[in-house]
C-alpha positions as CSV (number, residue, x, y, z in Angstrom):
1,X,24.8,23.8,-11.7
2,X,24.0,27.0,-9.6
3,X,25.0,29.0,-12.3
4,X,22.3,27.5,-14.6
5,X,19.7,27.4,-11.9
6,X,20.3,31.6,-11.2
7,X,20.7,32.1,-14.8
8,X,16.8,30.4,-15.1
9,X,15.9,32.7,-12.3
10,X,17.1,35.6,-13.4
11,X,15.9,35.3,-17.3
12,X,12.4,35.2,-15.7
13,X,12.4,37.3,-13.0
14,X,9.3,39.5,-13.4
15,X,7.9,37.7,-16.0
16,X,4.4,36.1,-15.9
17,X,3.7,33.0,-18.2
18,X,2.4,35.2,-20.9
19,X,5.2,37.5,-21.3
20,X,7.8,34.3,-20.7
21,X,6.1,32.6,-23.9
22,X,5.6,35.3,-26.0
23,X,9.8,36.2,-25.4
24,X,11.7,33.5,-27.7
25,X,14.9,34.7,-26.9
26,X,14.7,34.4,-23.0
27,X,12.3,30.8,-24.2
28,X,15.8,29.7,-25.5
29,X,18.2,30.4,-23.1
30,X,16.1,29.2,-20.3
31,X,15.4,25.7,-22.6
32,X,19.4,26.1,-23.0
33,X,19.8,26.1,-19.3
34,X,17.7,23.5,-18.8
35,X,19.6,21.3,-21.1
36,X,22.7,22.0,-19.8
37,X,21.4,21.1,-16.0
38,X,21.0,17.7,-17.6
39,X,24.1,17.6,-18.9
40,X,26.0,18.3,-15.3
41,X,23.3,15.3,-14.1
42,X,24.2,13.0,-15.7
43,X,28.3,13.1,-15.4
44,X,27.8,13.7,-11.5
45,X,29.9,10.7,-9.9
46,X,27.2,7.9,-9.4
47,X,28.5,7.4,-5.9
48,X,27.9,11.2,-5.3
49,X,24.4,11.8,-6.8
50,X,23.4,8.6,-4.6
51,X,24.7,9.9,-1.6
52,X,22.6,13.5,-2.5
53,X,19.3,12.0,-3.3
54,X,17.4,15.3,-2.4
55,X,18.4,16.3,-5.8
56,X,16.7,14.8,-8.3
57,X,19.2,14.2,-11.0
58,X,17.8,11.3,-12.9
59,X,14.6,13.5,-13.6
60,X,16.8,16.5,-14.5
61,X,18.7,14.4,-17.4
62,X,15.3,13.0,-18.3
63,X,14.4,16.8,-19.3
64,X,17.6,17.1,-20.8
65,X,16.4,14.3,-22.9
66,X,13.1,15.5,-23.5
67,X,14.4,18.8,-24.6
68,X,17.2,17.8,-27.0
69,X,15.2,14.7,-28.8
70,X,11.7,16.9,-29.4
71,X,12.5,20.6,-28.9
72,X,10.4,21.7,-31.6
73,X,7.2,19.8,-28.7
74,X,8.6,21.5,-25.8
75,X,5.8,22.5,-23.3
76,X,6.6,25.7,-22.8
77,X,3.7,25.6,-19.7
78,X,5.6,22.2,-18.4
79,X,9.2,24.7,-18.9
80,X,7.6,28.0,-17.0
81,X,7.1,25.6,-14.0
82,X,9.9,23.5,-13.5
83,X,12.1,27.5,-13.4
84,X,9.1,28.8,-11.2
85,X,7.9,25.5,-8.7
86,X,11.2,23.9,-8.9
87,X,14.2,25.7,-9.6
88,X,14.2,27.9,-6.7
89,X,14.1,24.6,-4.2
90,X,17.0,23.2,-6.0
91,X,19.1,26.3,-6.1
92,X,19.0,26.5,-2.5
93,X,19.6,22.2,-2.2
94,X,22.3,22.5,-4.7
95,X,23.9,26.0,-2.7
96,X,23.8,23.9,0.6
97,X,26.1,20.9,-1.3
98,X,28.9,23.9,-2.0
């Protein structure tokens, strides 16, 4: 999962909102990314993502969801977020778990 998360990071780094949305290539691997984050969610080890609840894992597969049922409606505002406001706090809560 720290692989996806950096690979988020790094697609965007030095990119504003404008130049993110206006990219489609670095749109796609980053909603690519995203997906696959879900993926790892949700065949984590129940016992495990319950004893890690500082990740948020059922919210992460429920973008997974989001992304692969409508992703001709992704909110590429909602997208630019989650990799700005909350993939840097998971990269480091998902580093301390290794």
């Amino acid at each position: 999962m720290t692989a996806y998360s950096q690979k988020l990071l790094e697609y965007c780094d030095g990119y504003t909102y404008e130049t993110f949305k206006a990219d489609s290539k670095t749109v796609e691997a980053c909603v690519f990314n995203l997906s696959q984050l879900g993926e790892l969610c949700h065949i984590v080890d129940k016992s495990f993502s319950s004893s890690h609840p500082e990740i948020p894992w059922q919210e992460i597969y429920g973008l997974r969801n989001r992304i692969v049922h409508d992703y001709e409606g992704i909110n590429l505002r909602l997208v630019w977020e989650i990799i700005t406001g909350d993939i840097p706090p998971l990269l480091e809560a998902l580093q301390k778990l290794i």
